[in-house]
N, C-alpha and C positions, 0 to 999 in steps of 0.2 A: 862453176861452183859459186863466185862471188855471186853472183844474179841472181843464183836463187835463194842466197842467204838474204837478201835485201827483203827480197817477195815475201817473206817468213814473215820478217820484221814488224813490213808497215801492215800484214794481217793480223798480226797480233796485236797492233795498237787498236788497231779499228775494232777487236773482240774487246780488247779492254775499253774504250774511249764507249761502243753501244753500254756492258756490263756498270759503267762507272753511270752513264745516263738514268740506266733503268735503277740503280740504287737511289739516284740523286729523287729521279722522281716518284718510284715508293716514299719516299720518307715525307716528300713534302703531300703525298697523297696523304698517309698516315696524318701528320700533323694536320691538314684539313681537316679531316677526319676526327681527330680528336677535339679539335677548336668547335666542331657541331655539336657534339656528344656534350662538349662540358656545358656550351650555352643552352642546348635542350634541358640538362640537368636543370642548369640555373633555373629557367623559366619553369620548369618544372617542380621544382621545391618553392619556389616564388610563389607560384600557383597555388599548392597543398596547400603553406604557409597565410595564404590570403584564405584561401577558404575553412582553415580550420579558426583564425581570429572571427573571421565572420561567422562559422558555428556556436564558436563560442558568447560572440558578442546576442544573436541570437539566442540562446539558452542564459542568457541573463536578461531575463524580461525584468522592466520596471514601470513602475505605475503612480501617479499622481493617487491621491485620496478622490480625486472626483471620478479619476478613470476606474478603479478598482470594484470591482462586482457586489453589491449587497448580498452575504454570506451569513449563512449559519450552519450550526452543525449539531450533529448528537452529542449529548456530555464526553463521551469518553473521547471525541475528534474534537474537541477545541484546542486542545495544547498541538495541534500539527495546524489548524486554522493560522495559529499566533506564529507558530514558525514559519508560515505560508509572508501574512504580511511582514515580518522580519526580514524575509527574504526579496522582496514583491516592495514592499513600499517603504526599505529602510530601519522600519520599527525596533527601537530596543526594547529590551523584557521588559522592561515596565510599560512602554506605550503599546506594545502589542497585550499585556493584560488589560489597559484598559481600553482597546479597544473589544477586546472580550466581553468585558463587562458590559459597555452600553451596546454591543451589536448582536450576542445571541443567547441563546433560550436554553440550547441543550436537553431540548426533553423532542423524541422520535416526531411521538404524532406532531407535537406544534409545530416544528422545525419543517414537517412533511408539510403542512396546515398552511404555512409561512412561503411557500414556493408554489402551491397551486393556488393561494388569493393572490399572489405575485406584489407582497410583500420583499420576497427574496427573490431572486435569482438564481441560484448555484447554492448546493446545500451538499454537505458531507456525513451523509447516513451509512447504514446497514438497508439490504433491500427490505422495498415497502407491503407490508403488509396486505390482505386481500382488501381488509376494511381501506386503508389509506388508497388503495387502488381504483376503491369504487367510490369512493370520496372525490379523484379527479377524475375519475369519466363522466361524474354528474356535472362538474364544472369544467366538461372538453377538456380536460388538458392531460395533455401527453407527456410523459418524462422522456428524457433522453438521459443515459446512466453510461457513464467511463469507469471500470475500475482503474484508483490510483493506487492500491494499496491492499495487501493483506493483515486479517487478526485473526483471531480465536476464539470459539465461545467455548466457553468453561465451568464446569461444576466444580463447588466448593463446600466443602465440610469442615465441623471446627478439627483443630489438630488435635486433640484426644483422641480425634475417632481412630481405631484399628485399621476400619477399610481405607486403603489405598488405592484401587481399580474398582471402576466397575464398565459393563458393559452394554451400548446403544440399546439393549433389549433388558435390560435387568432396569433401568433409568426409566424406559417407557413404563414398564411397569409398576414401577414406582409413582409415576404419576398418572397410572389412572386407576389406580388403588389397587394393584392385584398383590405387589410386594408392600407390605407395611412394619415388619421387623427389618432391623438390620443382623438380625441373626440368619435371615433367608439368603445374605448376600456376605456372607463370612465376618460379619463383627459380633459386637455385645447383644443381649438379651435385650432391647429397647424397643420403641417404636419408633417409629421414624416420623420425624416432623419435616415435610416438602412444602417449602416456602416457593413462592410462585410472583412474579413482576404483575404490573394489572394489561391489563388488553392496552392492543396497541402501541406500548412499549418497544425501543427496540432490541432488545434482550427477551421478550415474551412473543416477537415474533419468528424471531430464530430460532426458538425454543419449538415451536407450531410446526417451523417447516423444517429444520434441519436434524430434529432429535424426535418426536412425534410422526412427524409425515402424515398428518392427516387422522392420526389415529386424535381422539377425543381423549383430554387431558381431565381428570376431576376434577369438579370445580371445588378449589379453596376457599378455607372459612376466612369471613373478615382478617380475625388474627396472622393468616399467613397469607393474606395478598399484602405485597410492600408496595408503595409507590414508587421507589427510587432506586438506586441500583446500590449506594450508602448506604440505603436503610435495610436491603437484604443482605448484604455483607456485614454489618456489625449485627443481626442476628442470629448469624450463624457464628460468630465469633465468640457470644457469648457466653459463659462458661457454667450462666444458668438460664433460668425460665426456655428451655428443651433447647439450649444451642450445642450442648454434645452431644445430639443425637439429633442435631437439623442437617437440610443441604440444601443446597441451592446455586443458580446460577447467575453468569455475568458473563462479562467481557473481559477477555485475557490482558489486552494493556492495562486497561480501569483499574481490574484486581491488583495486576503485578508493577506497576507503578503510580499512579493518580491516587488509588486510593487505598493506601496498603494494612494491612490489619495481621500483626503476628499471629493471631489465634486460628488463622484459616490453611486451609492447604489446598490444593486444586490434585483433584483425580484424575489417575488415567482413564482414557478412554480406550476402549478395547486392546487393552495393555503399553497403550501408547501415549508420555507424559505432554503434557502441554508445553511447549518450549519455545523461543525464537526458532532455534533450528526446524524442532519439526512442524512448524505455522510455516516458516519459509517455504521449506519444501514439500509441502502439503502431506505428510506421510500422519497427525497429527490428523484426524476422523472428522473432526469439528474445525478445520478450516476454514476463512473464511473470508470476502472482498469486500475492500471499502469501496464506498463511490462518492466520484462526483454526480451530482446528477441535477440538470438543470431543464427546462421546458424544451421543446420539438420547436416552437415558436424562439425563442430565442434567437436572433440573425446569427449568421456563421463568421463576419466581420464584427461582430462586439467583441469589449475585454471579457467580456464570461466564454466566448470561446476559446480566445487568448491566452488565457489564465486554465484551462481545463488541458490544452495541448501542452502548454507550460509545464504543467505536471508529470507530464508523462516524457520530459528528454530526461537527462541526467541530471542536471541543476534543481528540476523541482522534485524527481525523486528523492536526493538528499534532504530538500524539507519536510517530505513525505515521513522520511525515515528519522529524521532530525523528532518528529510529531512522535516518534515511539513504535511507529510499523514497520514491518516488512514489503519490500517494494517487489512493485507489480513486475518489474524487468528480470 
């Protein structure tokens, strides 16, 4: 009986002495184990961390004045131009107005005129007209067009008027003379006075393809072709010589910030109001993109392409949006 007590003994040390080993060496498995995991972390957040500075430093492009692209743009896209160099080369509001002043025009055609005699390079329009089209294919030259941005083209009546809506087919008719009261479209016993931008314009070509479609617009008398997109908003504003009972159209930032006139009001469009919101999410009939748009000829290694993909990360969206638009993201 002693002997075989003994034999118990030393087996049971040798269960416990294997059982003690194999804990010893799970743990220090485990702690290996976890010594990898944290340092793959490390280098793993090290990594993200490098390359999101480097995104970043990326999406803040900067530019010397001699690197920066000779730019112009339509009236209503200069004030997102000057937030552009603001952003781009520094500028505070008074140096980016006046580089406004001495660098652009604001008027469609010239600004279009100014990039295919390649006075410009990079120009901030509404798209170009059939004329402006055939203007550079007499002079070879090919646009290349980024949208950076959405706006709105918009009809406005003075605020007397009754009507608040009206609809893409009630408008058409309106300008090609089949509706001529505004009693045909639920206001007062009037006639209707339809003020019209001159050819070419970029507000009279949106007007052509996005509300028209090709349908043939009446041609307006001297008195109600404006030149400017001011001089059709104060007279529809005015409260006499037929401005309660004009209408006419523009550009939804122009009107509702740039160039603001309490006497106007902007109509829905097939019952739908002109807004940020419904410009953003396109719900809003008269929708509508802005562009960059520079030559085919342009190299792909210049600051005009630089400055054009710039616009389009998040950095230069916010001066997109900074300028008054809804962004293209």
């Amino acid at each position: 009986m002693e002997k075989k007590s003994i034999k118990i003994s030393l087996t049971t040390v040798i269960v416990i002495l294997l059982m003690v080993l194999l804990i010893v060496g799970g743990v220090l498995y485990y702690l290996h184990i976890t010594k990898n995991n944290n340092e793959n972390n490390e280098n793993t957040t090290s990594s993200n961390t490098e390359q999101n500075n480097k995104s970043n430093e990326e999406e803040k492009l900067k530019m010397t004045e001699e690197e920066f692209p000779k730019v112009d743009g339509a009236t209503a896209m200069l004030p997102m131009v000057g937030e552009i160099t603001k952003s781009v080369l520094g500028y505070t509001d008074e140096e980016a107005q006046k580089y406004l002043d001495e660098n652009t025009q604001g008027k469609s055609a010239k600004v279009y005129a100014s990039l295919i005699n390649k006075q410009k390079d990079l120009i901030f329009v509404s798209e170009p007209s059939d004329d402006i089209l055939r203007q550079a294919k007499e002079a070879n030259v090919e646009f290349d067009m980024t949208g950076i941005g959405k706006d709105g083209f918009v009809f406005i009546v003075n605020k007397d008027n009754p009507v608040d809506s009206l609809t893409i087919e009630q408008i058409q008719k309106i300008y090609t003379g089949e509706i001529t009261n505004w009693s045909q479209v639920g206001g007062n016993d009037e006639e209707i006075v339809a003020y019209q931008r001159e050819q070419n314009s970029g507000s009279q070509n949106l007007m052509e393809k996005m509300v028209m479609k090709g349908t043939e617009m009446e041609k307006a008398p001297s008195g109600l072709m404006i030149a400017s997109m001011e001089g059709l908003i104060d007279s529809v504003a005015k409260g006499y010589d037929n401005g309660k009972s004009s209408i006419g159209y523009s550009i939804y930032l122009y009107a509702k910030e740039q160039y603001v006139k309490d006497n106007i009001k902007f109509l829905s469009i097939d019952g739908i109001y002109p807004s940020d919101d419904t410009i953003a999410d396109g719900t809003y009939p008269l929708s509508k993109i802005v562009y960059a748009v520079t030559r085919k000829d342009v190299p792909q290694d210049s600051s005009v392409r630089t400055l054009i993909k710039w616009l389009l990360t998040d950095e230069g969206q916010k001066a997109v949006i900074a300028g008054g638009y809804s962004g293209i993201k």
